[in-house]
N, C-alpha and C positions, 0 to 999 in steps of 0.2 A: 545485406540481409542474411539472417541466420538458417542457411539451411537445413531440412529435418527438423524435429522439434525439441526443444531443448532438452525437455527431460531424456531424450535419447541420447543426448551429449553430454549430459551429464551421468546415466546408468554406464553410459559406456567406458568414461573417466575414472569413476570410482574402480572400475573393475581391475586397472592397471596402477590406481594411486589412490591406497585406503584414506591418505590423511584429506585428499582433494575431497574424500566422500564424507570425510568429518566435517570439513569445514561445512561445508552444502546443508549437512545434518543439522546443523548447531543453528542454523535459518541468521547466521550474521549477515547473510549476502543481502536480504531484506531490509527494506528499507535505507533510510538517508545515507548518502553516496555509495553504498553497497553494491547498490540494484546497477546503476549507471557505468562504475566503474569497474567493479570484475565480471559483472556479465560481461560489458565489450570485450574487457578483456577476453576472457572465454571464447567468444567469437572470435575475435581477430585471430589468437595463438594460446590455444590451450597446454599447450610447454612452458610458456613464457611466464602464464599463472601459476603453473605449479612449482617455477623454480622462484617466482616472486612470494609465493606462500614459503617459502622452505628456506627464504633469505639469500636469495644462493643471486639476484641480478633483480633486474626492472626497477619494481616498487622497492625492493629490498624488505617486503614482510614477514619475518619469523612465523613460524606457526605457534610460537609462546603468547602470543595474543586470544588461543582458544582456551574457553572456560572450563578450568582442571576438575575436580570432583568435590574440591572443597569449594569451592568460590569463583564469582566470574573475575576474570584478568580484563583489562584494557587493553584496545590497540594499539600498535605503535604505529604512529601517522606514516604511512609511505612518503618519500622520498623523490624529487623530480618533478616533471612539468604535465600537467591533465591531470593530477589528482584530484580526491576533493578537498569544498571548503574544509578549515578548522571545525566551523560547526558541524559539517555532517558526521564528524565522526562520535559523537553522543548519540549511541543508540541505544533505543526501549528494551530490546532483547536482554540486552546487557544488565539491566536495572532489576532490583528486585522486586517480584509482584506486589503490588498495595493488598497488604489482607484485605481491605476494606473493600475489594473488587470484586466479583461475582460473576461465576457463569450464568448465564440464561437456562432458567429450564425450555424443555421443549414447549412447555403450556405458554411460557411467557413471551418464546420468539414464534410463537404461531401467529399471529395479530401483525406483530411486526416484519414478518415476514410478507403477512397478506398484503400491507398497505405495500413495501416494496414493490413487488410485483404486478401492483395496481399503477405504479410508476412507472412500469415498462413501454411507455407507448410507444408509436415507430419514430415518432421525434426524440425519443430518450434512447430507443436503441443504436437508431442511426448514429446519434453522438459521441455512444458508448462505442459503438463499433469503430467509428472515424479515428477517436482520442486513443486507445488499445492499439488497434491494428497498427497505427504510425508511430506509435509508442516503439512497438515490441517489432516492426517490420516483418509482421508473420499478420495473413487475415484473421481476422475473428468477429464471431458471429455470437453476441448477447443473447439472443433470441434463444440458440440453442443450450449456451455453457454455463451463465451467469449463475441461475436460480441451481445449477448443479455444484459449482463452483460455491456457493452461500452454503447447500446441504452438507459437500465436505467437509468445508473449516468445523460447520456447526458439531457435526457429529464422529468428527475423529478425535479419538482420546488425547489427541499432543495438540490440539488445537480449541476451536471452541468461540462464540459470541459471549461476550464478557459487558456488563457495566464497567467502568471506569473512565476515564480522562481518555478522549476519544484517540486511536491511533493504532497500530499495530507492533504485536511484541510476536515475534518469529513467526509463527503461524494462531496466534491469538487475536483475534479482532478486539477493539473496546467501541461500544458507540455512545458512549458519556454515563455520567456519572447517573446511580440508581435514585429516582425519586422515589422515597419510599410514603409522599404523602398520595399515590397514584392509588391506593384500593381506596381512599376518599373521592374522587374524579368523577364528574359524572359521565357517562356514555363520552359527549359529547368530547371534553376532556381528554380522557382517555387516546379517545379517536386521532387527536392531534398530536399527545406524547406520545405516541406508537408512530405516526408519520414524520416529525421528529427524528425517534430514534430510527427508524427508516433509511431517512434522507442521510443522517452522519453513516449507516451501515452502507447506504451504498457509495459514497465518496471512498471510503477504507478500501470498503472490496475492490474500488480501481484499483487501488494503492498497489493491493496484492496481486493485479493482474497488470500491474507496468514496470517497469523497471526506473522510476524516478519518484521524487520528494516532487512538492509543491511548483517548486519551482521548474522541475521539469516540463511536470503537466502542462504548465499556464505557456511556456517555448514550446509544447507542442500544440494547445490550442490557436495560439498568436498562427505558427507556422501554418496551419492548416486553414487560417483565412477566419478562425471564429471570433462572433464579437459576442463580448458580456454587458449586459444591458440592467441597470436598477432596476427598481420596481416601478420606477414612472418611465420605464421604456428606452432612458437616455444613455448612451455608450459608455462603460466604464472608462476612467482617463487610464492610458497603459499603464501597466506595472513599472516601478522604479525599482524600488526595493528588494532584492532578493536575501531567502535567509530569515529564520526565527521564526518558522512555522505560524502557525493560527494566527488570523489576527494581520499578517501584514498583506500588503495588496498583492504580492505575488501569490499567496496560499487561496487571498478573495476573487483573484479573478477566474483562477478554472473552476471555483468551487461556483463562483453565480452562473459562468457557463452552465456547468454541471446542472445548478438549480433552472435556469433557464427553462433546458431542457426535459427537465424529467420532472420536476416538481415547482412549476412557477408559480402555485397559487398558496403555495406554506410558508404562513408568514412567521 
């Protein structure tokens, strides 16, 4: 387990290796294989990452993979045995924003914030605490950080709650694409597309408080004993499939856990 808190290990990194505190800056560690593979590293031997960023041994990763001021560059795949898959290396970060994508005003994620929050119940935090805490092997307490954790992203200028194609781009949330037929809706309507885009914001915000893709999540809820159940109550059959996000049964099974618990009645 990581002891102290990471951002402590990482303030304190940067202070002796400016380029370690670019890479960290640049939010490439986020998300798919990122989060899993240079955090451990990190923990394990913080030496051994900053000579694998500098090409110098381990992964053998150049730092010429960081995005220059014209345009972003692509990774060069590490090299050796525990990396990750070929797919995780296709990160959002990387990609350029859809103009077509949109922050939230405040007025618009006030609602959806509300129905969140109305999700928190002790079954949903419990869940959220169990899936985190063994995630990150550090306690954590939803109860206290989550809805503080939501107000950061939302209202820090490098970050932000976005429409788009759900998922996280460095410290950007997206929690799907914007209906713009919603000022048509009636009350009732509305009610639901706000709980909705709720349920995808808080799935993300795991995202951004674990260190794993899909497929982590679903090996740390399996590990921790959880079972995901339809809506007629009956046991999901396990995950086969790992890889390709949305859509396959390893991204469905923490996601109906997750649903399970926090929101089982949104269909």
């Amino acid at each position: 387990a990581l002891t102290g808190s990471f951002e402590a290990h990482i303030a304190g990194a940067r202070e002796t290796n400016p380029e370690l505190g670019l890479f960290w800056d640049t939010g490439l560690w986020v998300g798919a294989g990122y989060s899993a593979y240079y955090l451990l590293a990190f923990e394990l031997d913080p030496e051994a990452l900053i000579e694998a960023l500098n090409g110098q041994g381990g992964a053998g990763m150049p730092l010429g993979f960081l995005p220059g001021p014209d345009k972003p560059r692509q990774p060069r795949r590490p090299r050796g045995r525990g990396t990750p898959r070929d797919s995780d290396w296709q990160i959002r970060a990387q990609s350029p924003q859809n103009p077509a994508d949109r922050r939230l005003t405040d007025e618009e994620l006030a609602p959806i914030r509300q129905e969140l929050e109305s999700m928190l119940t002790k079954k949903c935090k419990e869940f959220i605490d169990k899936l985190v805490s063994f995630n990150r092997g550090l306690p954590y307490d939803s109860g206290s950080d989550l809805l503080k954790h939501l107000n950061n992203r939302a209202t820090s200028e490098d970050a932000g709650i976005f429409f788009g194609h759900p998922g996280v781009n460095y410290r950007q949330v997206y929690i799907g694409k914007e209906n713009v037929s919603r000022k048509f809706y009636t009350p009732e309507q509305l009610k639901r597309s706000n709980q909705i885009y709720a349920a995808t914001l808080l799935h993300e915000l795991i995202h951004t408080l674990t260190r794993g893709i899909d497929d982590d999540l679903t090996e740390n809820v399996l590990a921790l004993g959880i079972v995901a159940y339809d809506h007629t109550g009956k046991p999901l059959p396990l995950p086969k499939n790992k890889g390709g996000g949305s859509g396959t049964d390893y991204h469905n099974y923490w996601s109906t856990a997750l649903k399970n618990a926090c929101f089982p009645d949104l269909r």
